[in-house]
Legacy VTK file of the C-alpha trace (Angstrom):
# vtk DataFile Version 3.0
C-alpha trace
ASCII
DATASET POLYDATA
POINTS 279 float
5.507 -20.195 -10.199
3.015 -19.184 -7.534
0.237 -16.935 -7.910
2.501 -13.776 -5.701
5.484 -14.628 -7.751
3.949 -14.151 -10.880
2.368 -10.922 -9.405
5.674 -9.757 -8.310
6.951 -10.611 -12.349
4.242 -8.491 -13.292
5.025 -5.724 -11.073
8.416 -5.516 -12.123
7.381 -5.301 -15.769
4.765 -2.591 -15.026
7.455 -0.626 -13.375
9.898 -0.699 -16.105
6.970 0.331 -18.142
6.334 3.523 -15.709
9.304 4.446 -16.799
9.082 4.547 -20.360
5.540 6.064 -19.996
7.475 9.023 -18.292
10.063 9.406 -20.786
8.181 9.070 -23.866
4.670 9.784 -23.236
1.329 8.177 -22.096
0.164 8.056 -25.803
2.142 5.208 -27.285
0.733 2.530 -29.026
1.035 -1.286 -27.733
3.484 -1.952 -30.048
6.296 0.475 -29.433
5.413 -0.238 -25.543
6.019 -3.936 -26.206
8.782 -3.248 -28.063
10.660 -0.987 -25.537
10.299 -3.741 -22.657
11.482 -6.594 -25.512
8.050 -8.396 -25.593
6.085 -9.306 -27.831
2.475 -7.344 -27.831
0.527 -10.471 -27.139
2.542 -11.720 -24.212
2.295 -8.086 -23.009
-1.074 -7.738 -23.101
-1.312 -11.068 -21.179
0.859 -9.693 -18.355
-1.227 -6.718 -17.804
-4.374 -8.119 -18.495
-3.190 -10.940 -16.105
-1.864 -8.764 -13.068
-4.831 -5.467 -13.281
-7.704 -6.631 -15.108
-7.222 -4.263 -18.199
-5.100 -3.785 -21.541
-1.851 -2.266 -20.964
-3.465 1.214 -23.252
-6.342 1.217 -20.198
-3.925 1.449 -17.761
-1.389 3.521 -19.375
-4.511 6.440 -18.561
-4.301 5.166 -14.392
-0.685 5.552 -14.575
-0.501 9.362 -16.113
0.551 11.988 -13.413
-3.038 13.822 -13.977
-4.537 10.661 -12.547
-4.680 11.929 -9.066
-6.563 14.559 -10.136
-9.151 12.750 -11.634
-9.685 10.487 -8.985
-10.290 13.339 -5.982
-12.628 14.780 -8.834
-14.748 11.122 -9.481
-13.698 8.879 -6.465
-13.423 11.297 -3.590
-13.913 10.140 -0.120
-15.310 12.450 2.910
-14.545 10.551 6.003
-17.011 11.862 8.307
-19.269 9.861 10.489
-22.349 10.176 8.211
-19.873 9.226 5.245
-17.923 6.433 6.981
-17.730 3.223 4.901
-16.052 0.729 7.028
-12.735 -1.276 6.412
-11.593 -0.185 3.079
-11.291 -1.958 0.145
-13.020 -5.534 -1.571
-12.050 -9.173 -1.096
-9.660 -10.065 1.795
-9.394 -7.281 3.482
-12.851 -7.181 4.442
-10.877 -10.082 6.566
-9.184 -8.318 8.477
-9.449 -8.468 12.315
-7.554 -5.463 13.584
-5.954 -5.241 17.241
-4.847 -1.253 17.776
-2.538 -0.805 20.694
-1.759 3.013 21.624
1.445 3.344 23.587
1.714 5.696 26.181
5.282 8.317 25.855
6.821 5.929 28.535
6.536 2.886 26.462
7.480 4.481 23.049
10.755 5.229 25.041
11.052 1.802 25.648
11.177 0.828 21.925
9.468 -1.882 22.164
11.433 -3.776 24.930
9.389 -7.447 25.294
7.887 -7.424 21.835
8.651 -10.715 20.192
8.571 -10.207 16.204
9.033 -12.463 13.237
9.881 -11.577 9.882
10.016 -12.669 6.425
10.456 -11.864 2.999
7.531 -12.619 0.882
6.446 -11.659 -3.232
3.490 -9.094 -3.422
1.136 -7.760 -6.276
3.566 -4.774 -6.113
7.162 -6.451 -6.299
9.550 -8.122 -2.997
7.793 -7.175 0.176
9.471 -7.856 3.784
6.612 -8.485 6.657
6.849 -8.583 10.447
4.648 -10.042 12.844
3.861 -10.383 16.395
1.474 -13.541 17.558
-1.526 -10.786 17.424
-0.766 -10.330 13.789
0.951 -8.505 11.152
2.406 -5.121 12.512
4.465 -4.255 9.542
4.614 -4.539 5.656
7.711 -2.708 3.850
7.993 -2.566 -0.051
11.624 -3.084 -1.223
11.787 -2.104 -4.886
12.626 1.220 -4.513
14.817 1.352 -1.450
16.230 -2.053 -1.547
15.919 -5.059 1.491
18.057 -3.693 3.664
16.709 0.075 3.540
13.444 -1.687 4.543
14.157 -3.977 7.259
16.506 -0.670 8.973
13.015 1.217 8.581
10.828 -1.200 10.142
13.324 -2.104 12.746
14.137 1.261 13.781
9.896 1.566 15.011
10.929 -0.948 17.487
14.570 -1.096 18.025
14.381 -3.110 21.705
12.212 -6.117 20.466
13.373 -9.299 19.338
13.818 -10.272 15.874
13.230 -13.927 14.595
13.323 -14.874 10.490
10.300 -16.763 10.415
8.492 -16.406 7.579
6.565 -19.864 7.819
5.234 -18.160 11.084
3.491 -15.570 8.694
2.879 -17.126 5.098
-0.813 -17.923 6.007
-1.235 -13.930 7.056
0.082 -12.643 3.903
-1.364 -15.225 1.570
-4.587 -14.126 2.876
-3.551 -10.415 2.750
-2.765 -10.870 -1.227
-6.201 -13.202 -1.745
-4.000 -16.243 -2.714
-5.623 -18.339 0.445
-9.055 -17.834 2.626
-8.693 -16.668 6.560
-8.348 -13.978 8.497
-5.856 -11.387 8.333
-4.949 -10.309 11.918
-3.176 -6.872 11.956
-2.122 -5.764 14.958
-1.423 -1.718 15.341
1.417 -0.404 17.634
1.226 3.573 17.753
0.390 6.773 19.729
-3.378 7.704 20.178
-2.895 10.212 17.272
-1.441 8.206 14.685
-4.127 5.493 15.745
-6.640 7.857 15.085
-5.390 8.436 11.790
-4.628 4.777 10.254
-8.208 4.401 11.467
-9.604 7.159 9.287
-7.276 5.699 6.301
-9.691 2.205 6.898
-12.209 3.972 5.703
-11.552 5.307 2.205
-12.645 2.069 -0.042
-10.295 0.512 -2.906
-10.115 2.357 -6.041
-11.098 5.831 -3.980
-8.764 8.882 -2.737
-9.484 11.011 0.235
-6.749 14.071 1.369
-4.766 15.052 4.287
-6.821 17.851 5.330
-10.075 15.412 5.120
-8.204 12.988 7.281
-7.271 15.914 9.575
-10.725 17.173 9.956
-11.922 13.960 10.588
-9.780 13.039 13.675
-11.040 16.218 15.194
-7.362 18.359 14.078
-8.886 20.478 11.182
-5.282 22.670 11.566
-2.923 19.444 11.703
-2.505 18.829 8.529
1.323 18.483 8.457
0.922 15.956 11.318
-1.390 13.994 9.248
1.175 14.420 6.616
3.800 12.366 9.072
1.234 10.088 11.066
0.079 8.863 7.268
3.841 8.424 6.310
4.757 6.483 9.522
1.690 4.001 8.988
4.177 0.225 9.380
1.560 -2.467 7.283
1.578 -0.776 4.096
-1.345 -1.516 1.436
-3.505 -2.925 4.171
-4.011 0.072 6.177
-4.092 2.298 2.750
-1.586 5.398 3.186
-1.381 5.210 -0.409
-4.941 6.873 -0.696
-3.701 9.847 0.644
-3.255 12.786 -1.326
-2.921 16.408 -1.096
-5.901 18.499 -1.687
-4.459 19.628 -5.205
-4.457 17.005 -6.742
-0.820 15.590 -6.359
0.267 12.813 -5.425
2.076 13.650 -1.704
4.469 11.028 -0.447
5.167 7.645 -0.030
6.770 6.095 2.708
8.309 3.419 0.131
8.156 5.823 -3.101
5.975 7.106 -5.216
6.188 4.917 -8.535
4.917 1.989 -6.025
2.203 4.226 -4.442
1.461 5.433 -8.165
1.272 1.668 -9.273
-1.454 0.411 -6.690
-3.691 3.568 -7.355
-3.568 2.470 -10.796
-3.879 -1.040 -9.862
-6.872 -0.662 -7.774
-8.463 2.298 -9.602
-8.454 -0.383 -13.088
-9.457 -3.359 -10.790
-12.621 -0.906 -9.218
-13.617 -0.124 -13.096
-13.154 -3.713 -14.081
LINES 1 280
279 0 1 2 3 4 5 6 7 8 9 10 11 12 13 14 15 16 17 18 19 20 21 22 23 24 25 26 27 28 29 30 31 32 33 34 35 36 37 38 39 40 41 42 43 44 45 46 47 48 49 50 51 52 53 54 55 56 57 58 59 60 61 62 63 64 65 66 67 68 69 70 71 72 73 74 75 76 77 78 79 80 81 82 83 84 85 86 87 88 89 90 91 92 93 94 95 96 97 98 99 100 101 102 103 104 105 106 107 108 109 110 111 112 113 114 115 116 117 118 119 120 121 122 123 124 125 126 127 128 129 130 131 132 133 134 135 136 137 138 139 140 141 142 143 144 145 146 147 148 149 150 151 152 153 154 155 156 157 158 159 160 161 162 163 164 165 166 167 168 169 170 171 172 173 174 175 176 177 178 179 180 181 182 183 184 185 186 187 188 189 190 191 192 193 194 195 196 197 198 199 200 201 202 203 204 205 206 207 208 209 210 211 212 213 214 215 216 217 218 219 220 221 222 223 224 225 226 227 228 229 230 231 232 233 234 235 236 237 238 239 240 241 242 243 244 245 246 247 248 249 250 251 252 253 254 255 256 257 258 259 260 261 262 263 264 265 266 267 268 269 270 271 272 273 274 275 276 277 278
């Protein structure tokens, strides 16, 4: 088993675990948890230990609803120019070489007419992921365990219904390996989007791994203190999930906001890289 497929085993086990933390509590000991998923303890602790870093009773405390909270109280980002910190995140994607492309109204109405775009279906730290790509790079990354593969490849297709679609996914392994740290290289991601939702997947490159910044920060920082709302939709409509980091978006309050691929996954990889920042 390679190094994604055993993250994508792990993911499914932590969300089945999500689940039971919900029902029954975020105080339960390693041995009813184990129990409930039919493991042993040891073997769970492996698996957790294995895929975040910490002991499954660490993490349960990353995965509690009140998490968000804590982390715009202790990991808060301001995304102002004196406060900018550069591509987000450690590792790879301090790799990545990013192409933005803003499309004019004329050629959004041509839905992407020309555009040539492979796909594939690849594992991911956070369960069966489906990835497109042009030759400039990735220019979309869809998590399927909520929604399902079809759900996903409708959604991505739909940003760019005139292009051409190829299954390719030897066309794009190298990309993603890279993306997920299981190879060295660059990570070309190449943007397609209006000037405004540019502006705002640019902002999102600057809140690091393991920290939180809000709508209305991202809002004042792209010069449109009162657009919060469009924020709200430009965030949601980001296409290469995890690497430009919508998930780091939250509302001012303290909860969690949306997810463009649902919120147990966005709850899972701020727990993820909150415990892997601590680590």
């Amino acid at each position: 088993m390679s190094g994604m497929q055993q993250d994508g085993y792990h993911f499914h086990v932590m969300r089945r675990a999500i689940d039971l933390i919900d029902a029954q509590g975020p105080t339960q000991s390693l041995d009813t948890l184990a129990r409930d998923m039919n493991m042993s303890p040891a073997h769970f602790q492996r698996v957790f230990s294995r895929w975040v870093g910490v002991s499954p009773k660490r993490y349960q405390q990353y995965l509690t609803l009140g998490h968000a909270k804590a982390l715009l109280a202790d990991r808060f980002t301001t995304l102002d120019t004196a406060h900018a910190t550069g591509l987000s995140g450690g590792g790879r994607l301090h790799d990545l070489f990013l192409r933005w492309e803003a499309m004019a109204p004329g050629e959004f109405a041509r839905g992407g007419a020309g555009l040539d775009i492979a796909w594939g279906r690849f594992d991911s730290p956070f369960g069966p992921a489906l990835v497109m790509g042009t030759d400039r790079g990735i220019c979309g990354i869809a998590f399927e365990s909520e929604y399902g593969p079809d759900a996903a490849m409708a959604d991505l297709r739909s940003r760019w219904p005139e292009a051409r679609y190829t299954e390719a996914p030897v066309r794009l392994r190298p990309w993603i390996e890279a993306a997920f740290g299981e190879s060295g290289g660059e990570v070309p991601v190449f943007m397609i989007g209006a000037p405004f939702q540019i502006k705002v997947w640019e902002a999102l490159m600057r809140v690091p791994s393991g920290h939180v910044t809000t709508y209305s920060e991202i809002a004042q920082a792209v010069g449109s203190p009162r657009a919060v709302r469009a924020v709200g939709t430009a965030v949601g409509r980001n296409p290469v999930s995890y690497l430009i980091p919508c998930h780091r978006a939250l509302r001012k309050s303290g909860g969690l906001g949306g997810y463009h691929w649902g919120l147990p996954v966005k709850r899972a990889i701020l727990a993820w890289e909150a415990a892997r920042a601590e680590a």
